[in-house]
ChimeraX commands (.cxc) that place a marker at each C-alpha (Angstrom):
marker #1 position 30.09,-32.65,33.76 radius 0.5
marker #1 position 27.91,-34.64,31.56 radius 0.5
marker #1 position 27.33,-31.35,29.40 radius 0.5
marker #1 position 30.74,-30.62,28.77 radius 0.5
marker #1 position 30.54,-34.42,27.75 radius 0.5
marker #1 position 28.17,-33.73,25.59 radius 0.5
marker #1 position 30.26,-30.81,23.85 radius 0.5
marker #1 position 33.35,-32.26,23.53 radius 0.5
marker #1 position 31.73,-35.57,21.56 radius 0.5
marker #1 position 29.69,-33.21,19.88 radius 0.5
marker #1 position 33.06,-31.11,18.41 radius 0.5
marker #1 position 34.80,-34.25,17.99 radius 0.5
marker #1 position 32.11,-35.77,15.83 radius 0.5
marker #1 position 32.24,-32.76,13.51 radius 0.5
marker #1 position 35.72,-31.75,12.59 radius 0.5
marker #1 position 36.80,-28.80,11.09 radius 0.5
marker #1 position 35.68,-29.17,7.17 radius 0.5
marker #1 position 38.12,-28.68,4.00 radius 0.5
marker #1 position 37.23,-25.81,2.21 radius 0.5
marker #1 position 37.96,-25.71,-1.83 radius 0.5
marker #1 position 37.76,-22.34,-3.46 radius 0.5
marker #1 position 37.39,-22.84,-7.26 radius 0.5
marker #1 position 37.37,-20.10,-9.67 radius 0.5
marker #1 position 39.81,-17.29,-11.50 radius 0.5
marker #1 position 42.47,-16.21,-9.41 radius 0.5
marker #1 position 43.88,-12.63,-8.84 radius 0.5
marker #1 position 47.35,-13.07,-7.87 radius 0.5
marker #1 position 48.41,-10.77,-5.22 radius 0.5
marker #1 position 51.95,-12.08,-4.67 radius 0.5
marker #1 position 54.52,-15.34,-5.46 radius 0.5
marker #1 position 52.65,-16.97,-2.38 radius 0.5
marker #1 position 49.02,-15.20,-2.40 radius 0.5
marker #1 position 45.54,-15.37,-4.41 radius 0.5
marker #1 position 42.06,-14.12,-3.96 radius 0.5
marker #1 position 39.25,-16.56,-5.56 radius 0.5
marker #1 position 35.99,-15.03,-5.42 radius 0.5
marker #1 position 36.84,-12.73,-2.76 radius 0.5
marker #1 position 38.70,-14.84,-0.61 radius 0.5
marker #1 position 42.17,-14.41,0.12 radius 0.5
marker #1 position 44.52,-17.33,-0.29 radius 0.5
marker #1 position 47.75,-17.78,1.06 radius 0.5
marker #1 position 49.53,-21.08,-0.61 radius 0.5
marker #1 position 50.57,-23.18,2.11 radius 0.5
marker #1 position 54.35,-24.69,2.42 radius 0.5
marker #1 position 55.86,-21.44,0.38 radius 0.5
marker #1 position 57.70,-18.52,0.56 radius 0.5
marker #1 position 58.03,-16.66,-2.24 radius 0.5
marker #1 position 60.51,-13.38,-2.62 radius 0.5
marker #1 position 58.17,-10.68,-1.87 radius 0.5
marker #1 position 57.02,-7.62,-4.11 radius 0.5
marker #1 position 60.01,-5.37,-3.57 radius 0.5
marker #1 position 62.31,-7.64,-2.76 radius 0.5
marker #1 position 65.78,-8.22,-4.85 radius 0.5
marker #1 position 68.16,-10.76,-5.29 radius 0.5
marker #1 position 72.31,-10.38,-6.45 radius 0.5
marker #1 position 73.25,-12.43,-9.99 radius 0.5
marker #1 position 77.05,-11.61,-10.65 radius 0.5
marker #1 position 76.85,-8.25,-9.32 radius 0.5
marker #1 position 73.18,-7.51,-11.15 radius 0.5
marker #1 position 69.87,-7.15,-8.79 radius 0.5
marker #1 position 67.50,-8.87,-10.22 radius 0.5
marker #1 position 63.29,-8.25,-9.10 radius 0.5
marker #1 position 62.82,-11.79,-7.79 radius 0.5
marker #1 position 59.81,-10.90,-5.99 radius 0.5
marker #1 position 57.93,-9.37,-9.39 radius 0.5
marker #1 position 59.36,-12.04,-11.31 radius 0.5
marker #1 position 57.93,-14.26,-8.65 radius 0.5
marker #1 position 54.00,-12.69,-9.10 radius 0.5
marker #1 position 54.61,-12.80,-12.75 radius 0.5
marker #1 position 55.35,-16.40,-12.71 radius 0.5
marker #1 position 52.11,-17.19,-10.72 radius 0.5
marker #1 position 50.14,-14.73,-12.98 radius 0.5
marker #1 position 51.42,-16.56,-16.19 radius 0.5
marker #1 position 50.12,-20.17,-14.79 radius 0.5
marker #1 position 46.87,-18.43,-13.70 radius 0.5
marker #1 position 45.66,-16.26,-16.15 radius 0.5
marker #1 position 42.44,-17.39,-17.87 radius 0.5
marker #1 position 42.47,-20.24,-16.04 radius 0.5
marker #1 position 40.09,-21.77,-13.48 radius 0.5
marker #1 position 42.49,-22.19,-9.99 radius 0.5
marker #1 position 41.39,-24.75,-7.40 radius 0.5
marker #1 position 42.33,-24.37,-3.83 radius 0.5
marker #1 position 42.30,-27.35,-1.42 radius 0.5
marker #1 position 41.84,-25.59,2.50 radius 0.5
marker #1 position 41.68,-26.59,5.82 radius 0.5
marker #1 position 42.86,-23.70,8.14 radius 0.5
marker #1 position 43.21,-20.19,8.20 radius 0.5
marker #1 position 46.44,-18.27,9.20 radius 0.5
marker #1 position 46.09,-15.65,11.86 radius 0.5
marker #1 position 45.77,-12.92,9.50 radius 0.5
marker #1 position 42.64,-15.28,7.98 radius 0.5
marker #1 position 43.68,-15.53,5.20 radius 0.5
marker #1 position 43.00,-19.79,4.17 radius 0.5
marker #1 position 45.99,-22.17,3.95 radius 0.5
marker #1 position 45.73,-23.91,0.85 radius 0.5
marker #1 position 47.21,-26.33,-1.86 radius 0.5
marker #1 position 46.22,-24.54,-5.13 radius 0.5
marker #1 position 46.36,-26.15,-8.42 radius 0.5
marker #1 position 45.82,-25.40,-12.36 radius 0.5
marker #1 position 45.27,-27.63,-15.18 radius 0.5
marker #1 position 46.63,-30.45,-12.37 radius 0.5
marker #1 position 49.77,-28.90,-11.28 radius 0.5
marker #1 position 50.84,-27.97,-8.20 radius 0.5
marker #1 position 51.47,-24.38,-7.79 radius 0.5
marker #1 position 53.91,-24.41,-4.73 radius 0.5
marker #1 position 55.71,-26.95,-6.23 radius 0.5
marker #1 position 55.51,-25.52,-9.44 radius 0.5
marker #1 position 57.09,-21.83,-8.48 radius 0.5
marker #1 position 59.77,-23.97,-6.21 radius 0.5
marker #1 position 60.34,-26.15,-8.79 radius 0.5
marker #1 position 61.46,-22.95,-10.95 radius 0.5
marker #1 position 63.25,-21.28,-8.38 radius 0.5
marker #1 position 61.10,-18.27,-7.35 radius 0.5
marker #1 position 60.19,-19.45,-4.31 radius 0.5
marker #1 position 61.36,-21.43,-1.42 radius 0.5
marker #1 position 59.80,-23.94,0.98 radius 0.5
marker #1 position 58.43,-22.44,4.48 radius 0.5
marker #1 position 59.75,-23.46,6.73 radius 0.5
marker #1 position 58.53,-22.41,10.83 radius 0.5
marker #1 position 61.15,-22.78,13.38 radius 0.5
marker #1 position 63.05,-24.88,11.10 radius 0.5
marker #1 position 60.46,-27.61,10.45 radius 0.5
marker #1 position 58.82,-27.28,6.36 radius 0.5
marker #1 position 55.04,-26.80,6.98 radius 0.5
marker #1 position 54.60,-28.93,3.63 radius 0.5
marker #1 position 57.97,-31.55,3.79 radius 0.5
marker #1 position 56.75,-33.04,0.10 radius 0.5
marker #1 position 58.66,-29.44,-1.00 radius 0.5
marker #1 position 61.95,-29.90,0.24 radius 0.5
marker #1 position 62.86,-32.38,-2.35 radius 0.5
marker #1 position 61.70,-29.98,-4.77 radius 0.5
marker #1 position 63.33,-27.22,-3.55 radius 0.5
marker #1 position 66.38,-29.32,-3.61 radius 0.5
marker #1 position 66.29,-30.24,-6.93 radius 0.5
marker #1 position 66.61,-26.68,-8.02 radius 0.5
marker #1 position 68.86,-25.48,-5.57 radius 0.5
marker #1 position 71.07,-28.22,-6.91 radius 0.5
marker #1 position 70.42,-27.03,-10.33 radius 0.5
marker #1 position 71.12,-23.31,-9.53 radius 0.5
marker #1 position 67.47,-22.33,-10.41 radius 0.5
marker #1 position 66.02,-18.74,-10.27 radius 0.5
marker #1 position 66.80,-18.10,-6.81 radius 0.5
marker #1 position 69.69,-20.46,-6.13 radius 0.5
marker #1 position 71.94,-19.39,-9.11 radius 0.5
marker #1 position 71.92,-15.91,-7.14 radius 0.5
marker #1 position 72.74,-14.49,-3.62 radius 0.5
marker #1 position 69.29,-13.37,-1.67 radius 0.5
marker #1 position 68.14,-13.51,1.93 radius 0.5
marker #1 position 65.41,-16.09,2.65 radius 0.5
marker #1 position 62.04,-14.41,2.57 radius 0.5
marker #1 position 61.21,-14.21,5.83 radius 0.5
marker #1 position 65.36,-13.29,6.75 radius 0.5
marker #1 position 64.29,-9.66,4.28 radius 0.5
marker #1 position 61.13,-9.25,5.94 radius 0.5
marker #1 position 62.25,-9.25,8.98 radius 0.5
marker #1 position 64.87,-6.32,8.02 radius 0.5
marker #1 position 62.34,-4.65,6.09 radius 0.5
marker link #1:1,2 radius 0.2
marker link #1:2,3 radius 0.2
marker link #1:3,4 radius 0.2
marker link #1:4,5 radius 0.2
marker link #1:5,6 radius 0.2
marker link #1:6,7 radius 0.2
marker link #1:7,8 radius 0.2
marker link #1:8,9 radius 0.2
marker link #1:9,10 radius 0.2
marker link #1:10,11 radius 0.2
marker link #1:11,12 radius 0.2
marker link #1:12,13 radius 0.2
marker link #1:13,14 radius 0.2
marker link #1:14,15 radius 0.2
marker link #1:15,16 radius 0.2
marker link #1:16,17 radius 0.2
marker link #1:17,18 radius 0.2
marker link #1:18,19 radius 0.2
marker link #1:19,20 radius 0.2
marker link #1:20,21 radius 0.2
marker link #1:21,22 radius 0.2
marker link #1:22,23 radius 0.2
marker link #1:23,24 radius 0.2
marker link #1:24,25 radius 0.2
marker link #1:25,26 radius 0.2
marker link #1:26,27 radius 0.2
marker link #1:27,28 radius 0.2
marker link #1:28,29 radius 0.2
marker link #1:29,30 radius 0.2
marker link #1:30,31 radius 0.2
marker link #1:31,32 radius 0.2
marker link #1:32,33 radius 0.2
marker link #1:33,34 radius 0.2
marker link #1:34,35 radius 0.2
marker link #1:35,36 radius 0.2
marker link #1:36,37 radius 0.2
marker link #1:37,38 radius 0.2
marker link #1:38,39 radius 0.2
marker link #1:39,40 radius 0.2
marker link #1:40,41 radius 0.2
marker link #1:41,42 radius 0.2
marker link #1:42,43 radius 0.2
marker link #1:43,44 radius 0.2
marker link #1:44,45 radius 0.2
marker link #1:45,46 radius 0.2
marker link #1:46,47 radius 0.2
marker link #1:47,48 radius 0.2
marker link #1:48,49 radius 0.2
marker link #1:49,50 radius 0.2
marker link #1:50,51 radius 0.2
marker link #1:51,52 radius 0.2
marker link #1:52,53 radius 0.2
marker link #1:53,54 radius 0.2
marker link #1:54,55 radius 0.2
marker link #1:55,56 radius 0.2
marker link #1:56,57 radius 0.2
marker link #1:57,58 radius 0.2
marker link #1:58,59 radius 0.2
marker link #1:59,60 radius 0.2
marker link #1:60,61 radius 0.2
marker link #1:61,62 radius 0.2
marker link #1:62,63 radius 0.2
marker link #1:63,64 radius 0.2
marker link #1:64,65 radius 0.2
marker link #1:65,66 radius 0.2
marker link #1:66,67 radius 0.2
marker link #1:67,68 radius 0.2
marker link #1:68,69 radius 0.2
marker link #1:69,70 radius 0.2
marker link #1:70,71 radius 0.2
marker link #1:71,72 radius 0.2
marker link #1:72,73 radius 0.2
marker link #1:73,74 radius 0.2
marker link #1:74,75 radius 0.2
marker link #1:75,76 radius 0.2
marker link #1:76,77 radius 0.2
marker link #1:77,78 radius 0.2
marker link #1:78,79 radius 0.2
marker link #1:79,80 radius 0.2
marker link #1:80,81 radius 0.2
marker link #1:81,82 radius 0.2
marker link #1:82,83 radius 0.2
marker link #1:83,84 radius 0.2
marker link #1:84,85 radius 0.2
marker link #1:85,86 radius 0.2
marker link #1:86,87 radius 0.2
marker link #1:87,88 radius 0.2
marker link #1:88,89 radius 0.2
marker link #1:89,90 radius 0.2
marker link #1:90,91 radius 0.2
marker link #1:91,92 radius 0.2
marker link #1:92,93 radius 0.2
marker link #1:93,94 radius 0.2
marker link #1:94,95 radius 0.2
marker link #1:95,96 radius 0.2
marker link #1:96,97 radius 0.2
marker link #1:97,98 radius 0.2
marker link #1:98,99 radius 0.2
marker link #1:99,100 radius 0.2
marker link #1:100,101 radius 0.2
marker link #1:101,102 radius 0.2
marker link #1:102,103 radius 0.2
marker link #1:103,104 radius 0.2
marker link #1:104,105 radius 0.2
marker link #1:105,106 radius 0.2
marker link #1:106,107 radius 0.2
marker link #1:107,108 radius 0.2
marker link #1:108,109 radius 0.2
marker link #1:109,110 radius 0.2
marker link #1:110,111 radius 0.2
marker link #1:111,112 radius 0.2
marker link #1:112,113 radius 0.2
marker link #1:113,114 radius 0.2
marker link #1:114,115 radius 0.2
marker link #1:115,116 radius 0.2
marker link #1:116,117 radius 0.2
marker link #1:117,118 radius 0.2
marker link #1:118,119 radius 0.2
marker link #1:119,120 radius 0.2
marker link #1:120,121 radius 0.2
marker link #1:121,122 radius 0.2
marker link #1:122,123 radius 0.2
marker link #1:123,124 radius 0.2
marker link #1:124,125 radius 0.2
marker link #1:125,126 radius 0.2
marker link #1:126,127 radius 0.2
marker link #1:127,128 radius 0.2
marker link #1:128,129 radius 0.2
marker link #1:129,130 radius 0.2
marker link #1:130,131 radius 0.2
marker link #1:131,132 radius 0.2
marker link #1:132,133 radius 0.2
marker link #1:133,134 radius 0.2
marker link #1:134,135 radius 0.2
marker link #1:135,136 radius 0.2
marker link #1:136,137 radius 0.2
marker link #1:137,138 radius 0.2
marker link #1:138,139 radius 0.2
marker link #1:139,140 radius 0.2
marker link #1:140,141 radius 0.2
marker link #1:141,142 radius 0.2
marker link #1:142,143 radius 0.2
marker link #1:143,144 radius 0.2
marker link #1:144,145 radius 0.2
marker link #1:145,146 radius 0.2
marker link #1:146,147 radius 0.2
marker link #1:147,148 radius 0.2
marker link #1:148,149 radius 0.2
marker link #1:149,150 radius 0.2
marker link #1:150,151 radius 0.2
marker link #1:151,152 radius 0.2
marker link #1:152,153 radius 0.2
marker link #1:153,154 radius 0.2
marker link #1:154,155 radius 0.2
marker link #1:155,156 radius 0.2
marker link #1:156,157 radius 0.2
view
């Protein structure tokens, strides 16, 4: 008993350490990087992915390219730094990424191109909701057009 003791004060005393990634980012998707070989999945997003369309008075529009492009066009030739604590189960690390200061999730939600996650109804990052608000309000990117949540078109696809 006293070694199991041991082990749990022993895991309690070091808890699991933030991880920040710094570097150039290769943008995979709306909601996914690689830094130096590590794959980064921005946590409290969901961006339209790659083939996915949305409707804008009867024109489809590529709101999951436009989505990558926007991250590309804040990342490019810049240094990205990603703030980590966890990894999702396809390991990829959960992280807050940032350029020049901004906020990248908030950034891309801010603009419409992306939505906040949200996991059995509950945002994984509530600070985006307001956000997401804001330009839903203002008929931004995604909100001035019919489209299925992200996870609603994966799910069917």
């Amino acid at each position: 008993m006293r070694v199991i003791l041991a082990l749990v004060a022993l895991f309690l005393a070091f808890p699991t350490q933030a991880q920040t990634v710094t570097g150039p980012a290769i943008v995979i998707d709306g909601d996914t990087l690689e830094i130096k070989g590590e794959r980064i999945r921005i946590i409290g997003i969901d961006a339209c992915e790659s083939r996915q369309k949305a409707n804008l008075n009867g024109q489809e529009w590529p709101c999951g390219v436009m989505a990558t492009a926007w991250m590309v066009e804040r990342t490019l030739g810049k240094e990205t730094r990603c703030m980590a604590s966890k990894r999702d189960r396809y390991k990829r690390l959960l992280a807050v990424c940032k350029v020049d200061g901004e906020d990248l999730g908030a950034g891309i939600i801010r603009d419409g191109l992306a939505v906040a996650y949200r996991y059995r109804g509950k945002a994984s990052n509530p600070e985006y909701l307001p956000i997401e608000a804001e330009a839903r309000e203002a008929g931004r990117g995604l909100w001035g057009s019919e489209f299925k949540m992200p996870w609603e078109w994966r799910k069917r696809n």
